[in-house]
C-alpha positions in Angstrom: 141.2 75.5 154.5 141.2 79.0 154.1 142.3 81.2 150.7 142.2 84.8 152.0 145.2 86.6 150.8 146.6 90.0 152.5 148.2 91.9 149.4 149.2 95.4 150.6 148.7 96.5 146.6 145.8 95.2 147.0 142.1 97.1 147.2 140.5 94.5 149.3 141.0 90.9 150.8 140.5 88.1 148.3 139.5 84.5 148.5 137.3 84.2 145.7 139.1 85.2 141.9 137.0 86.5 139.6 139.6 86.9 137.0 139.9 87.3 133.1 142.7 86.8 130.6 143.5 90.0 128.5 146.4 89.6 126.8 145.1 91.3 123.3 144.3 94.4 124.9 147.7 95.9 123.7 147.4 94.8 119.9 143.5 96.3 120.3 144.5 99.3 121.9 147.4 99.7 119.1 144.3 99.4 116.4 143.0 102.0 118.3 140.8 100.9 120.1 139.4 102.7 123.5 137.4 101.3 126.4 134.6 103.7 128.3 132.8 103.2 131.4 129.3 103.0 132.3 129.4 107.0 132.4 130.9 107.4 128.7 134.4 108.6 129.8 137.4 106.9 128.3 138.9 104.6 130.7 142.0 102.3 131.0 139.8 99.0 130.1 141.7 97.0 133.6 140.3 100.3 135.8 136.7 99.9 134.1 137.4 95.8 135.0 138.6 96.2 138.4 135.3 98.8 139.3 133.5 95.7 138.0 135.3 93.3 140.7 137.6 91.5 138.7 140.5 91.0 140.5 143.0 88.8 138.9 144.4 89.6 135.5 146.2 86.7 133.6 148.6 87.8 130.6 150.2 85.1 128.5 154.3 85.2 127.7 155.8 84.2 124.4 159.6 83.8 124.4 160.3 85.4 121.1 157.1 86.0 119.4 159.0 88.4 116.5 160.8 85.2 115.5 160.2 84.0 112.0 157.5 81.7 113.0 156.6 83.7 116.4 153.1 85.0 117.0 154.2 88.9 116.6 156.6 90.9 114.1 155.9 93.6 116.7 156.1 91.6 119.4 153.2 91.7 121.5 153.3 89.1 124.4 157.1 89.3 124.7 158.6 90.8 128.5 158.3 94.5 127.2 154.5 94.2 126.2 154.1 91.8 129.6 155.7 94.4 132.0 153.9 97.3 130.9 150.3 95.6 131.1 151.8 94.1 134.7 152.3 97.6 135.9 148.3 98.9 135.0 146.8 95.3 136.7 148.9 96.9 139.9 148.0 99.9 139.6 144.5 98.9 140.0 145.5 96.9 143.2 144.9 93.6 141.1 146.6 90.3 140.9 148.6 89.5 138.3 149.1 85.8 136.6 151.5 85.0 134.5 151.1 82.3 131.6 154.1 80.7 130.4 153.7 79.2 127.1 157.6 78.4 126.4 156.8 79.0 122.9 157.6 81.9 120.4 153.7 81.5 119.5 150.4 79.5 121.5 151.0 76.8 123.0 148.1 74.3 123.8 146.8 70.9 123.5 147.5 71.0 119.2 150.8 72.1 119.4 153.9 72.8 121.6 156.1 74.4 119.3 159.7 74.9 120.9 161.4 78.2 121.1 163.5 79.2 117.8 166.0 80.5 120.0 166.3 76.2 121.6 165.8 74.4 118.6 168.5 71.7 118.6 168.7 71.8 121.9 167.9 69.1 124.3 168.4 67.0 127.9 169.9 69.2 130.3 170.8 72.2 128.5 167.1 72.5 127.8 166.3 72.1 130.8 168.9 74.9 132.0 167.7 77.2 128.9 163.9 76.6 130.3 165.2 77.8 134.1 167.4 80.2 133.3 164.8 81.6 130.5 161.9 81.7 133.2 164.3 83.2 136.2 164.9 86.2 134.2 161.1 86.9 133.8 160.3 86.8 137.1 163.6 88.2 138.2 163.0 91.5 135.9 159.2 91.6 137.1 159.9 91.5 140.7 162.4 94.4 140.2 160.1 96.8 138.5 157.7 95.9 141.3 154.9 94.2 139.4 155.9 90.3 140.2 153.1 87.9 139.8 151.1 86.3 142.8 150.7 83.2 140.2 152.9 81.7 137.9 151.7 79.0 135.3 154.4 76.9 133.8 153.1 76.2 130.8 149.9 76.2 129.0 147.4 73.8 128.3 150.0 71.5 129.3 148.2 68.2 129.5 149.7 66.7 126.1 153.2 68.0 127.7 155.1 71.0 126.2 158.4 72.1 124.6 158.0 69.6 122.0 159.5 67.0 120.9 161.2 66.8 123.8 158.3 67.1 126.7 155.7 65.6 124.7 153.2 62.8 126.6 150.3 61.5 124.6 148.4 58.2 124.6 151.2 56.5 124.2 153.8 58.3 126.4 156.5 56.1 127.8 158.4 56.7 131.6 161.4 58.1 129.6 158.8 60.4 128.2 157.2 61.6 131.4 160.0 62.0 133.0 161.3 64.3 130.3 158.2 67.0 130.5 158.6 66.5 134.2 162.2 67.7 134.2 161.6 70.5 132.1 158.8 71.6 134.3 160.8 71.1 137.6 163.2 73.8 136.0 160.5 76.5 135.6 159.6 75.5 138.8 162.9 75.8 140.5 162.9 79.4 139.2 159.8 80.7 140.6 160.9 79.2 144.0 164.1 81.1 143.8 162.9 84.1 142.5 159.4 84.3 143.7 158.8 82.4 147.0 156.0 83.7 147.9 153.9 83.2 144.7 152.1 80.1 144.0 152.6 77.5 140.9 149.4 76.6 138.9 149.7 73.9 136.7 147.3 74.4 134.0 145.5 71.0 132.1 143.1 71.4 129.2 140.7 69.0 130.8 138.4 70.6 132.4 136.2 67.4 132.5 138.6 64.4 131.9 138.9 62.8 135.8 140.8 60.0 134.7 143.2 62.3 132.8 143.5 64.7 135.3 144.0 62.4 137.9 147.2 60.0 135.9 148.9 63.9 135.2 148.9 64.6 139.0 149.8 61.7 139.7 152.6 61.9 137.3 153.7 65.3 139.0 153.8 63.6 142.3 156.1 60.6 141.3 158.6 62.7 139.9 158.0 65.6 142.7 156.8 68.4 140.8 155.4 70.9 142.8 152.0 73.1 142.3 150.0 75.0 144.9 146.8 75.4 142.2 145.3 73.3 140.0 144.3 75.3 136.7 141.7 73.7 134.2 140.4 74.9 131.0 136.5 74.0 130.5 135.1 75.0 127.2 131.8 72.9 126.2 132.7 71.6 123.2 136.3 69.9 124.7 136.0 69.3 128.0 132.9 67.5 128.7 129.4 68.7 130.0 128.6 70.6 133.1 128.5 67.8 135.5 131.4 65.9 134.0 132.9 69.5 135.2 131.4 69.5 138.4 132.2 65.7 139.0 135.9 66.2 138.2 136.7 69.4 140.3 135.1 68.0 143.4 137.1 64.6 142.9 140.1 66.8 143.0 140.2 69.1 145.4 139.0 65.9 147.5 142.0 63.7 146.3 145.0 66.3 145.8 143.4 68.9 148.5 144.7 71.6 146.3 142.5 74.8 145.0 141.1 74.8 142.1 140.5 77.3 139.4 138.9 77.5 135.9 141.6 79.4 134.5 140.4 79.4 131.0 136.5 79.6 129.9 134.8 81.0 126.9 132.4 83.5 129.0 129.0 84.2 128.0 125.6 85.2 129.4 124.5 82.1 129.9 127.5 80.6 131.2 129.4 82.8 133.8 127.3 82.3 136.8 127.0 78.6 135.9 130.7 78.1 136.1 131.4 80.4 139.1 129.0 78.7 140.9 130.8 74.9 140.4 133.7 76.7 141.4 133.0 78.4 144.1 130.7 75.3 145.3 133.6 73.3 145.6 134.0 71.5 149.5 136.4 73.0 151.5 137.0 76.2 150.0 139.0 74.6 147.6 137.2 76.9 144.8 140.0 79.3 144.0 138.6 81.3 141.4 138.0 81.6 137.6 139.7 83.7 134.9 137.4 83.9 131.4 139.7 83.8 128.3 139.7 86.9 126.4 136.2 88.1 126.9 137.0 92.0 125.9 134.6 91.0 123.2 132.2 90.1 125.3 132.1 92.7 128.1 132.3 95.5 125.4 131.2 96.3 122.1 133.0 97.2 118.9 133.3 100.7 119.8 134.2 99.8 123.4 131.4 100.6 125.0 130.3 98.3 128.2 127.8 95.3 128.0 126.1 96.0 130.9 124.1 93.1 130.6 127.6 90.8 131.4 129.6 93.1 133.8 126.2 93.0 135.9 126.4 89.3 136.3 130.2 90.0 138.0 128.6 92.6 140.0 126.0 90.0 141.6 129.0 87.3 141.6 131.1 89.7 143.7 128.0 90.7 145.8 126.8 86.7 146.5 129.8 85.6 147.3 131.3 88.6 150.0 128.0 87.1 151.5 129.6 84.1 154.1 125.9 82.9 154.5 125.4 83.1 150.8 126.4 79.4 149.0 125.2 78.9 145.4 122.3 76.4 144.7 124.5 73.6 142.7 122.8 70.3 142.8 125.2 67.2 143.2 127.0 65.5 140.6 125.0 62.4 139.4 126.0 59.2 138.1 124.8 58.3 135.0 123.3 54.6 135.0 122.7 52.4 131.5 118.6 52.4 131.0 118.0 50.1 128.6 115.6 47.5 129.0 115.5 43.9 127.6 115.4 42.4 125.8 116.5 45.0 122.6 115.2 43.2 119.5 116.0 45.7 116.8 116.5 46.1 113.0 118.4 48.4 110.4 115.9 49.0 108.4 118.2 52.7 106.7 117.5 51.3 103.0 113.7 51.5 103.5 112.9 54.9 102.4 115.3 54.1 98.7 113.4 51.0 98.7 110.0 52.7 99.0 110.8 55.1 96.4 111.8 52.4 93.5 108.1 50.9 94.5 108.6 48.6 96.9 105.8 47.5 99.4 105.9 45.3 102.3 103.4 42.7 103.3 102.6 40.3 106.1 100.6 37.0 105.3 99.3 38.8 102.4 98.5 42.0 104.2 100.2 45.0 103.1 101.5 47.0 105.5 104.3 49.5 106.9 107.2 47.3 107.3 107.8 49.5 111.1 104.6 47.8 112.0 105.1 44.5 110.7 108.5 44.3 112.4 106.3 45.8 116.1 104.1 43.0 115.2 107.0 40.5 115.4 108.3 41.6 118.3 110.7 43.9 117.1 110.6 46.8 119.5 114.0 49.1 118.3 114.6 50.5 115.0 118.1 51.7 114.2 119.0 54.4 111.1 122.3 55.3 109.9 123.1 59.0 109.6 125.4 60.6 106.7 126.3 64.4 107.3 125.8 65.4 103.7 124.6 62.2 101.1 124.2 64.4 98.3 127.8 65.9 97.6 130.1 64.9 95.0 131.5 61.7 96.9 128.3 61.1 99.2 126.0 58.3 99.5 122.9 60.0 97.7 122.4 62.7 95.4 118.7 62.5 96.6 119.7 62.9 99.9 119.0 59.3 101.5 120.1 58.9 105.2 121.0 62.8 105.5 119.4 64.7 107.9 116.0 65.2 106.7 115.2 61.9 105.4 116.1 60.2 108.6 114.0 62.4 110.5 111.0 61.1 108.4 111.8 57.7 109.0 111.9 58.3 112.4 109.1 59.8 112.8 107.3 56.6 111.8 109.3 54.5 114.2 108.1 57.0 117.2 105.1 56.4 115.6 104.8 52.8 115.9 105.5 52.8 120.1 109.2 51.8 118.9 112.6 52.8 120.3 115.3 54.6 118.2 119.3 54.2 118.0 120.7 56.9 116.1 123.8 55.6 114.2 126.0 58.5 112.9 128.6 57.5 110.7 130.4 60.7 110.6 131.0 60.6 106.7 129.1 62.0 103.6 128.4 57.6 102.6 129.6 54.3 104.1 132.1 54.4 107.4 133.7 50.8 108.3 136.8 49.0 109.4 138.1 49.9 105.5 136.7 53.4 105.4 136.6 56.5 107.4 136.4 59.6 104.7 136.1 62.7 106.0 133.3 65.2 105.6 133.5 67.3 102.1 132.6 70.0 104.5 134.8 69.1 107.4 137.9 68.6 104.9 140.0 71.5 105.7 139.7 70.7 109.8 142.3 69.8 112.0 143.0 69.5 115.6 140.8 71.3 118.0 139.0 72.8 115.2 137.7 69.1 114.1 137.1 68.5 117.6 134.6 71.6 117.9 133.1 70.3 114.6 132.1 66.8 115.8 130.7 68.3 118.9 128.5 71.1 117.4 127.1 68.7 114.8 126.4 65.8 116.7 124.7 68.4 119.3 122.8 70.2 117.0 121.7 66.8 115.5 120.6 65.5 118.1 118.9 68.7 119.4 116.9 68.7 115.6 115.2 65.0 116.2 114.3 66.6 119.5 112.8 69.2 118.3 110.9 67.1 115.8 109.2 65.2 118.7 111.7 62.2 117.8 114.2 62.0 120.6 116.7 59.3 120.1 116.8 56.9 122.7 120.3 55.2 122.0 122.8 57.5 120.1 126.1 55.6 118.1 129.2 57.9 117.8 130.4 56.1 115.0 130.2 52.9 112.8 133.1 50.2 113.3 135.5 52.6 114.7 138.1 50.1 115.8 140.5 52.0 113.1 139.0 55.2 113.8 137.4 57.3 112.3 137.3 60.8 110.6 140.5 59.7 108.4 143.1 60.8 108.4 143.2 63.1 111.7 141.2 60.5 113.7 143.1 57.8 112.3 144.1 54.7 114.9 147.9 53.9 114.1 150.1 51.5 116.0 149.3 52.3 119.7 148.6 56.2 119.2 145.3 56.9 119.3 145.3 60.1 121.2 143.3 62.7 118.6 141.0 59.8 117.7 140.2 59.5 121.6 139.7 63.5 121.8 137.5 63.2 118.8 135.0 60.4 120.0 134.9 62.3 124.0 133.3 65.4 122.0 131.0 63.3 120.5 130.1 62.0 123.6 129.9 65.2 125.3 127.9 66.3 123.1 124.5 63.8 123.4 125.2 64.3 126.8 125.0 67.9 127.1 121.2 67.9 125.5 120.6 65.1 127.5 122.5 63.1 129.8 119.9 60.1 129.8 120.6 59.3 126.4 122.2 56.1 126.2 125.4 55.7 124.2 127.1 53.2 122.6 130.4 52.6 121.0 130.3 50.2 117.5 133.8 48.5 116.6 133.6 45.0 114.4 135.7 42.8 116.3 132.9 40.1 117.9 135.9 37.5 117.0 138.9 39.7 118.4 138.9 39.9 122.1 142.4 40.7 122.3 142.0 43.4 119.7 138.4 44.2 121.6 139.8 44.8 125.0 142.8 46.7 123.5 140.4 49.3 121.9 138.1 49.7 124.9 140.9 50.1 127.1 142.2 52.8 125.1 139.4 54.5 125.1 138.6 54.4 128.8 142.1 55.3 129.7 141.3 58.2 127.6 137.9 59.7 129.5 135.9 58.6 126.6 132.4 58.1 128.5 129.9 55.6 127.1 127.5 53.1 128.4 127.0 50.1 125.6 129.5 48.6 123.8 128.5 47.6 120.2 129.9 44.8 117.8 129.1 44.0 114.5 129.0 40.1 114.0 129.5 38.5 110.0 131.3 34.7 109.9 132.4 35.5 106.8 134.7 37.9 109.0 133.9 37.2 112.2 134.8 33.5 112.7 132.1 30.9 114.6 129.5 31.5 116.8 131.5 29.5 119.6 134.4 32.0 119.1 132.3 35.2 119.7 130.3 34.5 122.4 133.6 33.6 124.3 134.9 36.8 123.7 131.2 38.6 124.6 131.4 36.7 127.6 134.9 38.1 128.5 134.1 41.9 127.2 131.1 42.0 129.7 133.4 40.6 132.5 135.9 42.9 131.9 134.0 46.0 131.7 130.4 45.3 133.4 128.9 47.7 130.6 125.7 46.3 128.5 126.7 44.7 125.3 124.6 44.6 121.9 125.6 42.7 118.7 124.6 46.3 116.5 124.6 44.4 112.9 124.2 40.4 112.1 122.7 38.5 109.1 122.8 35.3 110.2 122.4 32.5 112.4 119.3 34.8 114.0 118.3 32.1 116.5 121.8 31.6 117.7 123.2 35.0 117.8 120.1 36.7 120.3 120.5 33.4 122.0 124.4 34.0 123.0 123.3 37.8 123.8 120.7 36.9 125.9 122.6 34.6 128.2 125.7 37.0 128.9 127.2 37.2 131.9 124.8 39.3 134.9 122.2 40.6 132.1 124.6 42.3 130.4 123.4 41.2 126.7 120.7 43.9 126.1 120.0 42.9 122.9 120.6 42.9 119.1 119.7 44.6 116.4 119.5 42.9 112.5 121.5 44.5 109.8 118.9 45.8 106.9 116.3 43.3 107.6 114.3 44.1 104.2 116.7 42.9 102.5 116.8 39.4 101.1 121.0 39.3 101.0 121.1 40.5 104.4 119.1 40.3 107.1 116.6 38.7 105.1 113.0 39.1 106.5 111.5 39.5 103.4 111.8 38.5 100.2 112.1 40.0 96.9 108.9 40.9 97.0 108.7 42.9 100.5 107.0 39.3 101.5 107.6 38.4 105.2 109.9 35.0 105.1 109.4 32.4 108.0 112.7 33.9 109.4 110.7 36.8 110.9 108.9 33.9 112.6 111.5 33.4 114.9 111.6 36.6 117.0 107.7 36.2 118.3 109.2 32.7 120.0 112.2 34.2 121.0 110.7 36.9 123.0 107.8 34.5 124.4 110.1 32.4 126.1 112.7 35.0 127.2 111.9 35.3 129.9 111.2 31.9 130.5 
């Protein structure tokens, strides 16, 4: 299918986008601000773009950003500000691309605040207010010439928009979809009136979410709304890694046979080629193009001077691809496959260091010893360690800093060191997170929304990039403890059925391992072992959601968790339902039993188990008081001798 376009404004044929949004240029250029070329001279910045071979310019519409709560007093991305910048992207023989928000201020996946000027209004009316709103946009647009070759109605629009009204989360009804889809349908009936000819991008912040990408459009086509593109936003820290990027745009323009465009990415050096290259890899010529978000700090300096070093890498883009027998090198998207092998005998062994400290010493038949390598010596051959973000402040675990950062990294150095393997448990609190308790980060406090979202991502990617570093690469990585009520309370909090930012919050975390690297098993913890209805509501959730993981974790205590009868049942079932590896992550007793049940899941699916602080004589009880191996470590040499068996 081909995407070349004959514009008569137009410097040159187009079927590639290399495209930017610059929507702050007027509020920069009122600062005073001025953009120069490569040859010093002052230059409108969209001239200096255009020379560089961008040739699509997206500019974002507010409906009344001077309103009280608008984005504005002076109005900037209101029809006046819009037209004006409309008529220099022309002048340049650009395209243009206009970005509804139907907001006085932004509109994304956070927030979808409704016009001022429609509060209290609703149904139909709103629906009429949203046509007859859009029509005279693109009505006074086409008459001063400058109407866009793409409309967007509205932005980011994946969690709906126009809220309350067009709102769809996690737990969006019919009545609810077919709300957003009506007001949609009216914007849309506008730009077919006014602007045949132009084509309708619907624009999803999900740049890596399949499965979410995949109900929306299939949402648009039961209630017959109409789009010609299909826009994504892909910025690293929301929207998955690379191949989950790759993986989803290819599924797309496969399934809907629509183009595809990033229309929203943070550029950077390392990144702009990377992403152009998916794009324009994708089958078909189904790539449509890219547009980086507001990258004026990027392509020139404070003083406006050109970063040659970024417009070059547009230069070579626009070079490669005029080239027909030029494709970029993108490998194939790859399936990521479970690793693990069995059988996983493991131990929590976190209190270890504190124990250490007081003067405790472990010892095996009288023989004193490391307690990692009594444990390898009894068959043990995982070591898990919980992770705290900050121990020592005011509310945190340890003021000496047990199970932060550092002190983790010791201890698991000397599992590496003992030939073992290495889950990584982050709890994602300063002490303790369970079914009961969630707390928030001191230093995460004051995050909400996307902001939280970036948070989880960077730290559990720069965590995991640290025990790399160190030589101490986690093999399994847990993004979580017991999160079957959440986690990160109160913004991650599971209530009722709605469990959408708690869903957004664990897919960062995920991305995150993933995107330092992808064969990094991991594994999602709840405490339900007795639950299965509660248990397959959770993981359904979760899945419906795009969360990706490959082992699903439960803890397992009778005192909570009912008989051993009870819980294998409902293992049995879990690994039915969702062919994924199962471990029991934390267990005290009946140690026999419980790697018994595991072991004789359903089509190997029972990797394993791992015993919840095994030094200690409450719990897991492999030692006594006196760091003395107890005949209960006896029973995992046997266990593994006959496992195979």
């Amino acid at each position: 299918m081909a995407l070349t376009i004959f514009c008569l404004s137009c410097k040159e044929e187009k079927d590639y986008r290399i495209g930017a949004d610059i929507s702050f240029v007027p509020q920069l250029e009122e600062r005073g601000m001025s953009f120069f070329n490569e040859n010093n001279v002052e230059s409108d910045i969209v001239e200096i773009m255009s020379d560089h071979h961008f040739n699509n310019i997206r500019l974002r519409i507010f409906v009344d950003p001077k309103a009280e709560r608008g984005y504005s007093k002076e109005g900037f991305c209101d029809l006046e500000h819009s037209l004006a910048m409309a008529k220099r992207i022309k002048k340049e023989g650009m395209e243009f691309t206009l970005d509804f928000h139907y907001s006085d201020t932004w509109a994304d996946p956070d927030k979808q605040y409704k016009p001022s000027a429609w509060e209290g209004v609703s149904g139909n009316k709103l629906e009429d207010s949203v046509y007859h709103y859009t029509k005279k946009v693109l009505a006074t647009l086409d008459k001063e010439g400058v109407a866009p070759e793409v409309v967007q109605i509205g932005n980011e629009i994946n969690h709906g928009m126009i809220w309350p009204d067009g709102k769809v989360m996690d737990n969006a009804s019919e009545e609810d979809w077919k709300e957003l889809m009506g007001l949609y349908k009216s914007g849309q009936k506008a730009v077919r009136e006014v602007l045949p000819n132009s084509k309708i991008m619907v624009h999803l912040a999900l740049g890596g979410q399949n499965r979410l990408c995949r109900e929306f459009l299939d949402k648009m086509n039961e209630y017959g709304a109409e789009y010609d593109i299909v826009g994504l936003s892909y910025y690293e820290k929301w929207h998955g890694t690379y191949n989950d990027l790759k993986t989803n745009v290819y599924d797309l323009a496969a399934t809907y046979k629509k183009p595809i465009a990033i229309c929203e990415y943070a550029a950077n050096q390392g990144n702009i080629k990377r992403i152009n290259d998916i794009v324009r890899s994708i089958p078909d010529n189904l790539g449509y193009g890219t547009m980086a978000w507001e990258p004026i700090r990027v392509l020139f300096d404070k003083e406006g001077k050109p970063s040659e070093e970024i417009l070059v890498i547009y230069d070579q883009i626009h070079d490669q691809y005029a080239d027909p027998k030029s494709k970029p090198e993108i490998d194939e998207p790859y399936t990521r496959t479970q690793t693990v092998e069995r059988p996983v005998i493991g131990a929590d062994i976190s209190f270890v260091p504190q124990m250490e400290a007081r003067g405790a010493t472990f010892s095996d038949n009288g023989n004193e010893k490391d307690v990692v390598e009594i444990l390898k010596d009894h068959r043990f051959n995982w070591i898990r360690l919980r992770l705290f973000v900050d121990p020592t402040t005011e509310n945190g675990y340890s003021k000496e800093g047990y199970c932060g950062l550092e002190k983790t990294l010791e201890m698991a150095k000397r599992v590496k060191a003992a030939g073992m393997k290495f889950l990584l448990d982050f709890h994602y609190s300063d002490t303790w997170a369970d079914p009961g308790k969630q707390f928030m980060p001191e230093s995460w406090s004051d995050l909400k929304g996307s902001a939280l979202e970036g948070k989880i991502y960077s730290y559990t990617n720069e965590v995991v990039k640290r025990f790399i570093a160190e030589g101490v690469a986690p093999d399994m990585v847990q993004i979580g403890n017991e999160i079957h009520n959440g986690m990160l309370w109160p913004e991650g909090k599971i209530e009722g059925d709605s469990a959408e930012s708690f869903c957004v919050l664990l897919r960062c975390a995920s991305a995150a391992v993933r995107a330092v690297d992808p064969n990094i098993n991991i594994m999602v913890h709840i405490a339900k072992a007795h639950d299965l209805k509660n248990s397959t509501r959770f993981f359904d959730k979760i899945i419906s959601r795009d969360v990706k993981f490959d082992i699903i974790g439960q803890s397992y205590y009778p005192e909570w968790h009912g008989e051993l009868d009870n819980m294998e049942a409902n293992m049995k079932e879990l690994a039915n339902r969702y062919n994924k590896p199962i471990i029991i992550v934390e267990y005290k007793e009946h140690k026999k039993e419980v790697n018994e049940i595991v072991k004789n899941l359903p089509n190997g699916l029972g990797l394993g188990t791992f015993i919840w602080e095994a030094t200690s004589s409450r719990w897991g009880n492999l030692f006594d008081r006196d760091g003395a191996a107890n005949e209960n470590l006896e029973i995992y040499p046997e266990f593994y001798e006959n496992y195979f068996q």
